[in-house]
N, C-alpha and C positions, 0 to 999 in steps of 0.2 A: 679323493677318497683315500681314507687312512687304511692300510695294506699291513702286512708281516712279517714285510719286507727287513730284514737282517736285525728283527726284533727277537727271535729264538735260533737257536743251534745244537746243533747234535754232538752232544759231549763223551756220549760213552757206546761202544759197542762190541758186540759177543756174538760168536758166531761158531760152533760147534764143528767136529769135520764128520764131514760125512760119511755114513758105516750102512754096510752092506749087512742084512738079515741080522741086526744088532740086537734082537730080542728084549729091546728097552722098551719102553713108552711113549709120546708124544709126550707127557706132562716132564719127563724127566730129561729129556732134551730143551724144553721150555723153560726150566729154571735153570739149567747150566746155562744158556746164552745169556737170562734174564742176570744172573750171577755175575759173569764173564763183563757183560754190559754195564754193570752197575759198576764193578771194581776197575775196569779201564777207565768208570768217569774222576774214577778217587773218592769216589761215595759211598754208602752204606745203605741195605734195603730198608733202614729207619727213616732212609731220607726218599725215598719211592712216598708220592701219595696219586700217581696215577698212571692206568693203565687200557691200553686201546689194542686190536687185534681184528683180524680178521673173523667175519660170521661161519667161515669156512674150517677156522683154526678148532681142533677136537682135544687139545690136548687140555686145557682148564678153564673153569672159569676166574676171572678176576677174585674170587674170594679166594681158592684154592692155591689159587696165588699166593696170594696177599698171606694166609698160613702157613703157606711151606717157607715162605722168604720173613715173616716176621715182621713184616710192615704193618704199623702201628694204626695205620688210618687209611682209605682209600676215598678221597675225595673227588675223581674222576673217575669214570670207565666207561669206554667205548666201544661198538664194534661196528667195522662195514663191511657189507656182502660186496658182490661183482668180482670173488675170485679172486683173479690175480690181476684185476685191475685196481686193486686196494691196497698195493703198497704203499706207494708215493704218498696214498691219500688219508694214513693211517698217521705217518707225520705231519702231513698239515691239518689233521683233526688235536694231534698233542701240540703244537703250534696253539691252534683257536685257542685248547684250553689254557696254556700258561699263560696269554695275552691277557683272557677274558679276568687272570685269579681264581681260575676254578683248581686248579694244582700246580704245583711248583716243580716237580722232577717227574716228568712221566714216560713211563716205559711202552717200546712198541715193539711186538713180538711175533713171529710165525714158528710153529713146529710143525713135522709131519712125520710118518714112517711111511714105509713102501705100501702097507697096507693102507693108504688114503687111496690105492689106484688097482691094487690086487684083490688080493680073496676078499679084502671084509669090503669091496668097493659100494656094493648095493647096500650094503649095514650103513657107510659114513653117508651117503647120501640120503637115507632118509634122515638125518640129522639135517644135512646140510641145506638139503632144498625149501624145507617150508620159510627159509627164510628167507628166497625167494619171493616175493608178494608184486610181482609184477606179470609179462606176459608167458613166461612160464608156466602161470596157474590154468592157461587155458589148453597146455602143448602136454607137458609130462602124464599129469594121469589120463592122456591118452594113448600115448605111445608114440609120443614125437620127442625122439630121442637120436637126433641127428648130432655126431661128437664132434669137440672142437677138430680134430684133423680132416674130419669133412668137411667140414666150413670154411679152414684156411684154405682147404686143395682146390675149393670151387673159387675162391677170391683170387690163389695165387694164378690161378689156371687164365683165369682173366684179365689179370694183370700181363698173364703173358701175351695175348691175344692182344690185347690194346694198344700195347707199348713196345711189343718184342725181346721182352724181357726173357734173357735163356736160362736154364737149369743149369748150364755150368754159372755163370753169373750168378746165381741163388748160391753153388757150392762154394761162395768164395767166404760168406758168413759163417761156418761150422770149419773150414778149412783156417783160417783166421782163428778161428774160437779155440783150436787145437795148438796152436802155438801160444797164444797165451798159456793155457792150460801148462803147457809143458812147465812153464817157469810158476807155475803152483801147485807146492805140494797138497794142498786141499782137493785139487780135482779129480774126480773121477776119470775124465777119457785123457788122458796126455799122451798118448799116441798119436805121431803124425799122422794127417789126411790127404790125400791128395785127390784130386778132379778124376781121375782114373777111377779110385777106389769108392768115390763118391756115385759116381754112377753107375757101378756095379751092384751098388745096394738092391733089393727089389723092392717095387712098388707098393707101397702101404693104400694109399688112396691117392691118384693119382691128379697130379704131380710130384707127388711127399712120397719120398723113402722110408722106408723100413727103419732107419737108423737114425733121422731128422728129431724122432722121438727125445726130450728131455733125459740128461741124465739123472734120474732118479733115487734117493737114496733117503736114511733116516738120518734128520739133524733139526739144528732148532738155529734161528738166528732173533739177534734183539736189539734195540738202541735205546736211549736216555736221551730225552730231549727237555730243555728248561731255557729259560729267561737269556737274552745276550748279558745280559748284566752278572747272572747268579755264573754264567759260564766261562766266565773269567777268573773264577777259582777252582774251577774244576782243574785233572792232572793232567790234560792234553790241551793242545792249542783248539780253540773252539772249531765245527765246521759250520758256517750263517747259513739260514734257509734264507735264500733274497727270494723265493715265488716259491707256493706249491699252489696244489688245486687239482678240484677231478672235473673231467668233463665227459656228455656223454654225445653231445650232437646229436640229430635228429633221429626218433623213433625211438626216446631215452628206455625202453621197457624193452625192448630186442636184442638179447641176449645172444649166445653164440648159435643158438636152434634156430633162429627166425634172422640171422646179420645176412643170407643171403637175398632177403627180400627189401633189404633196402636200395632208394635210389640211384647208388655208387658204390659197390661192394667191395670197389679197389682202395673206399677212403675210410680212414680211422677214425675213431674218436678226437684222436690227439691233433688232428686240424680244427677243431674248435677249440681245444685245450689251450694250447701251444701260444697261438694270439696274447692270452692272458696270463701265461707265466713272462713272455719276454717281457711284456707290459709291466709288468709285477718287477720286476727284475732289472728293468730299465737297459737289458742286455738285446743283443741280435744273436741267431742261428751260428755265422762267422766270430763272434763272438767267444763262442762255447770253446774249449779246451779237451773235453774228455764227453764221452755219451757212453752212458750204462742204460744201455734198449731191452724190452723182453723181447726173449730168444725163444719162445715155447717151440717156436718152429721157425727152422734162416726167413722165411718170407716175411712172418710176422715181424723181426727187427728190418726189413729192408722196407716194410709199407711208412714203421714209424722213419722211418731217415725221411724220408720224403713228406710225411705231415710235420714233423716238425722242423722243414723248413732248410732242412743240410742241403737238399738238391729239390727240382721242379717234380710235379708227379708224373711218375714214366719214366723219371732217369735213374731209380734209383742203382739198378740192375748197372748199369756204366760208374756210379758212383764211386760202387765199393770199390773197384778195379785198380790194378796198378798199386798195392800196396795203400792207399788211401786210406783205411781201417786199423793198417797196425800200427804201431807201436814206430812211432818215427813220421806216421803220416798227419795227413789233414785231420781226420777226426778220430785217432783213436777208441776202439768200439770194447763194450763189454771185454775191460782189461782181464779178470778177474776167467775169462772163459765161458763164461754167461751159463744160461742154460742148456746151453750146446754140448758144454767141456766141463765145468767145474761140477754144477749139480742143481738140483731144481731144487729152490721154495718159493716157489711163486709170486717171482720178483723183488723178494724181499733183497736179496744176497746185493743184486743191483743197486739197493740204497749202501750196504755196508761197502758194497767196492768205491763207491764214490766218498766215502769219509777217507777211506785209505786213501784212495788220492791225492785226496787236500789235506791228505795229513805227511805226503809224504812218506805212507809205508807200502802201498802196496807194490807186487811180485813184478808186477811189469808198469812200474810207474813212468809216467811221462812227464819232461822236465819243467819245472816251473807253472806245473796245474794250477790255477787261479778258478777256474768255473767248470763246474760239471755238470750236465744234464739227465733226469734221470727218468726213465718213463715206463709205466707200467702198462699190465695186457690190454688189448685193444678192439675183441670181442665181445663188449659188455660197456658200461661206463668206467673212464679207465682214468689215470692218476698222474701227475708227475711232479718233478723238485727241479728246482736249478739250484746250485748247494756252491758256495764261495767259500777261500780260506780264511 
């Protein structure tokens, strides 16, 4: 079966820093990355003819786009819901289309401001949800409005239960996140963490802390992705997609309201996933060089370490340990500080830290990166990329 396998590459990317009550717009941090992103590819938005984004994304539509930037034609445009399980997936949808001929340079983008999660939260979600069209339709307009921290706390809680998994072991993912952070000026929390301080947090929903919560902030991030062939004249060394793909595993319409009613609420999406990018890739888990995991919450990147294959399920929690995560170890994890320490766009930031890698610039680069793996959230149907130099 003919694949996409190191047929496209991510040529250009933009990535805003993040600002605290910045009184901007979604749309106008959207065109800075989408800017930012076109001119690190060494291109011009004449040469943009397409454009993909998340169903959740509020800041424009593709035309509005396509007018503020000047692009002459939009031959493409996409969007997919599942949150922030739509990163990864938003590249191998601009992938499909440059393979298919359907566009030649297309742009893939997230923005947000704090108000996607504050005061106007109830205003963005009635935007956001009708496009929903799965088992949602039967939960929300009744009043089943159970939120992703209660969904993770009753999975993580189970996980501990099963396997013996500790809270200090979970602190070793945002403790780790912190130290990267330090060595990027982009992040939000660069203040050391320590296990002490970590458990002195108070109880949000329990077993998740008060302070587990994403760093949150207004920014826009964006990439360029086109043809391996056209990407040989672009101004940076190419990054190859050898696999992307979304998967959703059993009970595909079970969003994060309903992920406790499935029949292993320990396991992710990304164990069905996972199988078909190595495939795709022709790579193994040992393999991989670098993992940019979503962090919404430490548990949620410690479930993915384990579906996709870095350790057995129930070990993850011994995994991290002993340095293994940083910077010098076995799998260096969300260089970049993830959503822990740098700042939240809903996975997006996760694909730009892995170009940095294989490009060689990012703040806590690890030596001689050849493969990264990149995986988005994993209460809902969820995304991922293995991305080569």
């Amino acid at each position: 079966m003919e694949t996409l396998k190191d047929k496209c590459a991510i040529v250009g990317i933009g990535q805003t820093p993040f600002l605290l009550d910045s009184g901007r717009t979604e749309l106008s941090f959207a065109l800075e990355a989408i800017k930012l992103a076109i001119e690190d590819a060494g291109l011009t938005s004449k040469d943009i003819d397409g454009f993909v984004s998340y169903t959740l994304d509020t800041s424009a539509s593709d035309a509005i786009l396509a007018n503020n930037l000047g692009t002459p034609d939009i031959a493409y445009a996409g969007q997919l819901p599942h949150a922030g399980g739509s990163g990864c997936g938003m590249v191998a949808h601009a992938c499909a289309a440059v393979m298919a001929g359907l566009a030649d340079y297309v742009v893939c983008w997230r923005a947000l401001t704090d108000s996607n999660f504050t005061s106007n939260r109830m205003q963005r979600l009635a935007v956001h949800q009708p496009f929903s069209r799965d088992a949602d339709d039967f939960l929300r307009p009744f009043g089943w409005t159970l939120s992703t921290m209660e969904a993770f706390a009753m999975a993580c809680r189970r996980h501990m239960y099963e396997y013996g998994t500790t809270i200090e072991q979970i602190a070793t993912i945002p403790i780790t996140a912190r130290k990267y952070a330090a060595r990027n000026p982009r992040a939000l929390r660069r203040d050391p963490l320590t296990v002490e301080e970590y458990m002195s947090w108070p109880i949000a929903v329990d077993p998740i802390r008060q302070f587990e919560r994403s760093a949150i902030a207004d920014v826009g991030g964006a990439c360029v992705v086109t043809s391996a062939e056209r990407a040989k004249a672009c101004r940076h060394r190419p990054v190859y997609v050898m696999a992307a793909g979304q998967g959703s595993g059993p009970l595909p319409g079970a969003t994060y309201e309903m992920w406790n009613h499935r029949p292993v609420i320990t396991e992710t999406a990304a164990k069905y996933l996972a199988p078909r990018l190595y495939n795709m890739a022709g790579v193994r888990p040992e393999d991989i060089d670098v993992a940019e995991l979503y962090d919404c919450f430490p548990f949620t990147c410690l479930a993915l370490i384990e579906d996709y294959g870095f350790c057995a399920k129930g070990e993850g929690g011994a995994f991290i340990q002993d340095g293994r995560i940083e910077l010098g170890g076995q799998l260096p994890l969300n260089t970049h500080g993830g959503h822990q320490a740098e700042g939240y766009i809903h996975g997006f930031s996760h694909v730009l830290e892995g170009v940095r890698q294989l490009r060689g610039t990012s703040t806590a680069q690890v030596e001689d990166a050849e493969l990264v793996l990149v995986g988005s959230a994993w209460t809902c149907p969820t995304s991922g990329l293995i991305l080569r130099r």
